[in-house]
Every structure is written in C-alpha cells, then in structure tokens.
VEXKOL-836449 format. One record per atom (N, C-alpha, C): residue in one letter; atom name; x, y, z. Coordinates in nm, 3 decimals. Each point is the difference from the previous one (the first is absolute). Layout:
! residues N
+-------+-------+---------+---------+---------+
! kolba ! vexgu !      px !      py !      pz !
+-------+-------+---------+---------+---------+
!     a !    CA !       X !       Y !       Z !
...
+-------+-------+---------+---------+---------+
This chain:
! residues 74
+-------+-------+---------+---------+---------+
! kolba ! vexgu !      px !      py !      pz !
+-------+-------+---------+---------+---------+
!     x !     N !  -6.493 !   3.815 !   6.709 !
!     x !    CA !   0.094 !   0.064 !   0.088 !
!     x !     C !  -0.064 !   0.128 !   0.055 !
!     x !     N !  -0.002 !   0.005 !   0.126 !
!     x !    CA !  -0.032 !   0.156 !   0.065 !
!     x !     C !   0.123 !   0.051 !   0.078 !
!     x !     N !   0.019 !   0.124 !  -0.004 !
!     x !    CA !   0.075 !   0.097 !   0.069 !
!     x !     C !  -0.073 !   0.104 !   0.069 !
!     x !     N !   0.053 !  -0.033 !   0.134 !
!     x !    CA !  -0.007 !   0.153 !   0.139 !
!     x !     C !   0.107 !   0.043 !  -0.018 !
!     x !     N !   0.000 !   0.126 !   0.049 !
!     x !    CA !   0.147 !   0.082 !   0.019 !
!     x !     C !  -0.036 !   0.063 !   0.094 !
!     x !     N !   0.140 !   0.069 !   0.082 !
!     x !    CA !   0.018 !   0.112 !   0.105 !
!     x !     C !   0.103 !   0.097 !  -0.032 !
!     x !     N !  -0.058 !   0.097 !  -0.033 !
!     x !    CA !   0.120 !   0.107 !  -0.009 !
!     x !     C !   0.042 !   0.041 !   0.116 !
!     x !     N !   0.173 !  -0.007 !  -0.014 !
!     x !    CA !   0.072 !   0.097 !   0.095 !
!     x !     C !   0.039 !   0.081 !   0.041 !
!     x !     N !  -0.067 !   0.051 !  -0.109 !
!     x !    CA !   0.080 !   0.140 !  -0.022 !
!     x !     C !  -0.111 !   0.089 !  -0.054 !
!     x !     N !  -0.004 !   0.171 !  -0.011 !
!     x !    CA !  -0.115 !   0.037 !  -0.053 !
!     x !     C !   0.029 !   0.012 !  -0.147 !
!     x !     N !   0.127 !   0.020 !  -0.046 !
!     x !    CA !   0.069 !   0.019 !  -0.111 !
!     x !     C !  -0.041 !  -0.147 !  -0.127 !
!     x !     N !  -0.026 !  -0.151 !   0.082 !
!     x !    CA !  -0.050 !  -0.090 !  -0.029 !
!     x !     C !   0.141 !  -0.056 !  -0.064 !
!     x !     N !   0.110 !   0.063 !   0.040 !
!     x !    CA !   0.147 !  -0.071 !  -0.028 !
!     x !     C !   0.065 !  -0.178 !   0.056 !
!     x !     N !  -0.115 !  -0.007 !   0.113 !
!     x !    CA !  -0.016 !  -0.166 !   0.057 !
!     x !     C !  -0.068 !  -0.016 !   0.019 !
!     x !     N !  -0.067 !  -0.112 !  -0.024 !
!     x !    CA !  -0.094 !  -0.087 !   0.032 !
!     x !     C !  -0.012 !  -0.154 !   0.059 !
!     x !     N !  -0.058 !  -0.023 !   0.048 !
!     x !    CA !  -0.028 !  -0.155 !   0.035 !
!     x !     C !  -0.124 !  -0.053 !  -0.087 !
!     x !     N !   0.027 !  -0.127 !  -0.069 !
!     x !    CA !  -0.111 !  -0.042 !  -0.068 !
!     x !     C !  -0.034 !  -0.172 !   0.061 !
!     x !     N !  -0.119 !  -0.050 !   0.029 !
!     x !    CA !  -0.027 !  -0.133 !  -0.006 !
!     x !     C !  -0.048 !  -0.010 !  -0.087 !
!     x !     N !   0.036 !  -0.099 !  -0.092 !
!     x !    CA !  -0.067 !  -0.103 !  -0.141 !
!     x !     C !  -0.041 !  -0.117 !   0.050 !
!     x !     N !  -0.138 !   0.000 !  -0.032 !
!     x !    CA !  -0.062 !  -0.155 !   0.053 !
!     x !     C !   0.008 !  -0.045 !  -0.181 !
!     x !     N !   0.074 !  -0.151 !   0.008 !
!     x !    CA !   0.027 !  -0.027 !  -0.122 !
!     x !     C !  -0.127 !  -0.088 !  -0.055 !
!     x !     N !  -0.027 !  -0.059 !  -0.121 !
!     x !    CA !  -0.091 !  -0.071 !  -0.046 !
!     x !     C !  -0.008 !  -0.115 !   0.080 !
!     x !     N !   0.144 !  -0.067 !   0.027 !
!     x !    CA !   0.023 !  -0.121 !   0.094 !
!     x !     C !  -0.034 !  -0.007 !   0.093 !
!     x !     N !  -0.039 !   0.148 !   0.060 !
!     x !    CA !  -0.034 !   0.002 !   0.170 !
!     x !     C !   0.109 !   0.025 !   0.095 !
!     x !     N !   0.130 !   0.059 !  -0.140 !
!     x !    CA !   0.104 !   0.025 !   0.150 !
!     x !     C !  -0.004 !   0.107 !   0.012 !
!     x !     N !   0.076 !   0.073 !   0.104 !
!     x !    CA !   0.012 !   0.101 !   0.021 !
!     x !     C !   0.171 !   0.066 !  -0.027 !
!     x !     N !  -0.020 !   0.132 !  -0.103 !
!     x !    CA !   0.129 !   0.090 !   0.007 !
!     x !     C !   0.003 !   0.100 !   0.062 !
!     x !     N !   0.086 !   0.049 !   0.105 !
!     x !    CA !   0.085 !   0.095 !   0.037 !
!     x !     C !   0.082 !   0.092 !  -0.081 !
!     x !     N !  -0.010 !   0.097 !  -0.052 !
!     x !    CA !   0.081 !   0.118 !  -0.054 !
!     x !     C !   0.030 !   0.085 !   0.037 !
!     x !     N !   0.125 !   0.072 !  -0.039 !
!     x !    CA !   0.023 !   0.108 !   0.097 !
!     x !     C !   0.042 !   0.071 !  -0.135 !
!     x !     N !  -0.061 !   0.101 !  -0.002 !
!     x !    CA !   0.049 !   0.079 !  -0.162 !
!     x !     C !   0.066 !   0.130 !   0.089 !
!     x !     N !   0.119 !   0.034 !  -0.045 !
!     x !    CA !   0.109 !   0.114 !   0.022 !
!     x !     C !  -0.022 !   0.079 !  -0.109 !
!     x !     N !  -0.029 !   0.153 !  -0.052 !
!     x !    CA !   0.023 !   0.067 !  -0.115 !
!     x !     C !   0.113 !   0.103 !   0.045 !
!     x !     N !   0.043 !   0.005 !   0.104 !
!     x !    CA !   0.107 !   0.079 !   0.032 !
!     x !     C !   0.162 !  -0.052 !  -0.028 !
!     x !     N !  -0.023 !  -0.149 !   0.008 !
!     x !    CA !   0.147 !  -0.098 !  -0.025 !
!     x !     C !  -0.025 !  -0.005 !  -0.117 !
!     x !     N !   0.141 !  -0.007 !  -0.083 !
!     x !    CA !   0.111 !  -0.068 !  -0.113 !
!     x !     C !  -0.033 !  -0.145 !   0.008 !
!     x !     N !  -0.039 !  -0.072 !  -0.113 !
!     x !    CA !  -0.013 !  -0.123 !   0.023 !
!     x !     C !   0.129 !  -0.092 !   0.008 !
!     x !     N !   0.030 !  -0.089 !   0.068 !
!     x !    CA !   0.097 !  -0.093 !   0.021 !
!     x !     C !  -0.065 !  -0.132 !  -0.016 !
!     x !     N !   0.154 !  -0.103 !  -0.008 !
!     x !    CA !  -0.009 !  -0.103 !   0.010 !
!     x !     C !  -0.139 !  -0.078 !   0.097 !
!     x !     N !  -0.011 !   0.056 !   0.097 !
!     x !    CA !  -0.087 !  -0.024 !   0.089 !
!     x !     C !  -0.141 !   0.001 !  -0.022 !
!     x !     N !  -0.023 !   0.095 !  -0.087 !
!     x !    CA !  -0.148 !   0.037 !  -0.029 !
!     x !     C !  -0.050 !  -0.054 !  -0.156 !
!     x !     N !  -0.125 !  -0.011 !   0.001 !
!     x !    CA !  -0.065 !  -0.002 !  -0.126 !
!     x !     C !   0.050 !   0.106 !  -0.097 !
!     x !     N !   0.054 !  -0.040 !  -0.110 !
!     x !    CA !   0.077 !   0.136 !  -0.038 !
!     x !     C !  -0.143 !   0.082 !  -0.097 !
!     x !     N !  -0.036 !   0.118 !   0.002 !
!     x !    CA !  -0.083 !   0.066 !  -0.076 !
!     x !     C !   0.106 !   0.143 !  -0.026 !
!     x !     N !  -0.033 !   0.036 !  -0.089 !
!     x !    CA !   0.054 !   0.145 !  -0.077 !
!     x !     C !   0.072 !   0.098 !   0.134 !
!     x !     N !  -0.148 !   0.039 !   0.094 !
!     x !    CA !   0.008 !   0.108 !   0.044 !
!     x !     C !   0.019 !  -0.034 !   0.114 !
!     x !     N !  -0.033 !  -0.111 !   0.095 !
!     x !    CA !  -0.040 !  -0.040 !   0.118 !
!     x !     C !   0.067 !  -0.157 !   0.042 !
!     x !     N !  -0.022 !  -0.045 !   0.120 !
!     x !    CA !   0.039 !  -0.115 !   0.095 !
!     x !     C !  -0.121 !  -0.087 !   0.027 !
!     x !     N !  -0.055 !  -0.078 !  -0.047 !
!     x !    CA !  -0.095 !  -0.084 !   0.083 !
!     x !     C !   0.052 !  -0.166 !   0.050 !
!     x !     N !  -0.025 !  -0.023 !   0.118 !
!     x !    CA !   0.029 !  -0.107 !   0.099 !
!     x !     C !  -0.150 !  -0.082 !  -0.014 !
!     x !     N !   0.035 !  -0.121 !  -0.011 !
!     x !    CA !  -0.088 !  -0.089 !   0.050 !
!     x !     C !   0.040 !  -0.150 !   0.060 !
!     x !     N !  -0.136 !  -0.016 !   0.091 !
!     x !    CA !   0.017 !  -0.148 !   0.060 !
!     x !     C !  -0.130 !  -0.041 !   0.055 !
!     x !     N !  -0.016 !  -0.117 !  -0.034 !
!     x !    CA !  -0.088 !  -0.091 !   0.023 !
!     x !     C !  -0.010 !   0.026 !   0.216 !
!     x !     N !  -0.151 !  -0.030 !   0.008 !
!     x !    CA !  -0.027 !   0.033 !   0.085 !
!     x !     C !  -0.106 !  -0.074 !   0.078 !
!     x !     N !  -0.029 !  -0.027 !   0.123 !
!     x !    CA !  -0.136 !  -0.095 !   0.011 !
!     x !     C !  -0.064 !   0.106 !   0.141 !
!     x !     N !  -0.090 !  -0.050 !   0.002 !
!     x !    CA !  -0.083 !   0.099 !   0.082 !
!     x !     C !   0.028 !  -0.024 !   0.126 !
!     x !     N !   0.066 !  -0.059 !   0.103 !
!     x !    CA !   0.041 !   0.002 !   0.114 !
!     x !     C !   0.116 !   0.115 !  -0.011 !
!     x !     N !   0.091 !  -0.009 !  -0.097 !
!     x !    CA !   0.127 !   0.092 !   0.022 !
!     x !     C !  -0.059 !   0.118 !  -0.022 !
!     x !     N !  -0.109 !   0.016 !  -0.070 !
!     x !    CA !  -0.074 !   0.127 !  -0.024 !
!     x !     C !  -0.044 !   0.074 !   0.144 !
!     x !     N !  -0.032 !  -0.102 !   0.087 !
!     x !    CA !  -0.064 !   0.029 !   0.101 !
!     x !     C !   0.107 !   0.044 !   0.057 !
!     x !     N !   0.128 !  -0.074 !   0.019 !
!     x !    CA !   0.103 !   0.043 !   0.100 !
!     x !     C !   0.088 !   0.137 !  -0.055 !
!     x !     N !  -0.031 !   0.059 !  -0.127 !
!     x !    CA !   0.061 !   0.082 !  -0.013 !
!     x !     C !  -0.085 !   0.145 !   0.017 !
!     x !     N !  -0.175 !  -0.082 !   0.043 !
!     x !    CA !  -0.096 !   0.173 !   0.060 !
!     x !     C !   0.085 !   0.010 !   0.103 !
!     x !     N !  -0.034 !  -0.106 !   0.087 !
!     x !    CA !   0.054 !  -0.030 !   0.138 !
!     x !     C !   0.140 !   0.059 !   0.019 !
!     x !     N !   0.096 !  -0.001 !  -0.072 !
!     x !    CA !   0.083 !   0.028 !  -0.004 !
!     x !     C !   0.011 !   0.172 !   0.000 !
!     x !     N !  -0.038 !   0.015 !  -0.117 !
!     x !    CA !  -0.030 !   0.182 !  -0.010 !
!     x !     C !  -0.117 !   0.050 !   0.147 !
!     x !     N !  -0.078 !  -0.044 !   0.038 !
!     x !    CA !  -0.090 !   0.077 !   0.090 !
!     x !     C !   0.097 !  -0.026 !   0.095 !
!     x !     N !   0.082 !  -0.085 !   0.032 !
!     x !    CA !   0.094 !   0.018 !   0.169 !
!     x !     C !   0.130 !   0.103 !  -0.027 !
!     x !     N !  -0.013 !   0.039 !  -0.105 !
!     x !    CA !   0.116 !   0.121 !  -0.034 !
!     x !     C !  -0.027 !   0.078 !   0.005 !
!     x !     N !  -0.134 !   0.018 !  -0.042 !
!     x !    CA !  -0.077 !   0.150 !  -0.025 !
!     x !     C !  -0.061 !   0.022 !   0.154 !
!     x !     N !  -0.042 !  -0.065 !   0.094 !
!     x !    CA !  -0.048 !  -0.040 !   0.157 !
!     x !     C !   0.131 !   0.072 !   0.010 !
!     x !     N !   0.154 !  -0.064 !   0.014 !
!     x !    CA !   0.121 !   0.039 !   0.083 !
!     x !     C !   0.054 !   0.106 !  -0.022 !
!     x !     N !  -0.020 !   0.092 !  -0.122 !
!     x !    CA !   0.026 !   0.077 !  -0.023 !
!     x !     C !  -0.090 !   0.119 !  -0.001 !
!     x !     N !  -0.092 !   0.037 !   0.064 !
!     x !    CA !  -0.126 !   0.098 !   0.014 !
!     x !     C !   0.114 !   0.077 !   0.020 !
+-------+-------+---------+---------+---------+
C-alpha cells in the first residue's frame, strides 16, 4: 500500500490522501480533524475520515474539475 497526501490547510487539520492499494485500486480520503465524527465518517477518537474507491479517469475529472474553478475564479 502507498499513500500521497495534500494538505489543506497549513494547520494540517485536512487533508486529501490517495492509497494505491496492494490490489491496484485506488482510495480517495478525505481526513477532517476539525469535525466530530458521525455516522457518516470513519469513526476515529479525534477526527472524520471519508473514503471511496476511485479509478483514474474520475481522478482526472476531478483535476479538471478543480483547475476550471480555480481558472473562473482568479
């Protein structure tokens, strides 16, 4: 298993992580340390983590996605 991450913050309170799994898939995470964990999230002590399976086209459409936001919004 390997992990990238992107912090969002400088505080390092969110992050984005991809896990390339042993299988060859790919995970999506979104770790929150600022949220209360809920029903919704991976429950851990202190924090929220989200995950979902992912394949590398949606990967692509979600750069694509962020660079035409970040373009429209200069």
């Amino acid at each position: 298993m390997k992990k990238s991450y992107c912090k969002l913050d400088e505080a390092n309170k969110i992050t984005v992580e991809l896990i390339k799994t042993n299988s060859g898939k790919t995970i999506l995470s979104l770790v929150d340390k600022t949220s209360k964990p809920t029903q919704m999230c991976y429950n851990h002590a202190e924090f929220c983590q989200v995950f979902t399976e992912v394949d590398k086209y949606r990967l692509l459409q979600l750069a694509d996605f962020i660079y035409e936001y970040c373009e429209e919004n200069r």
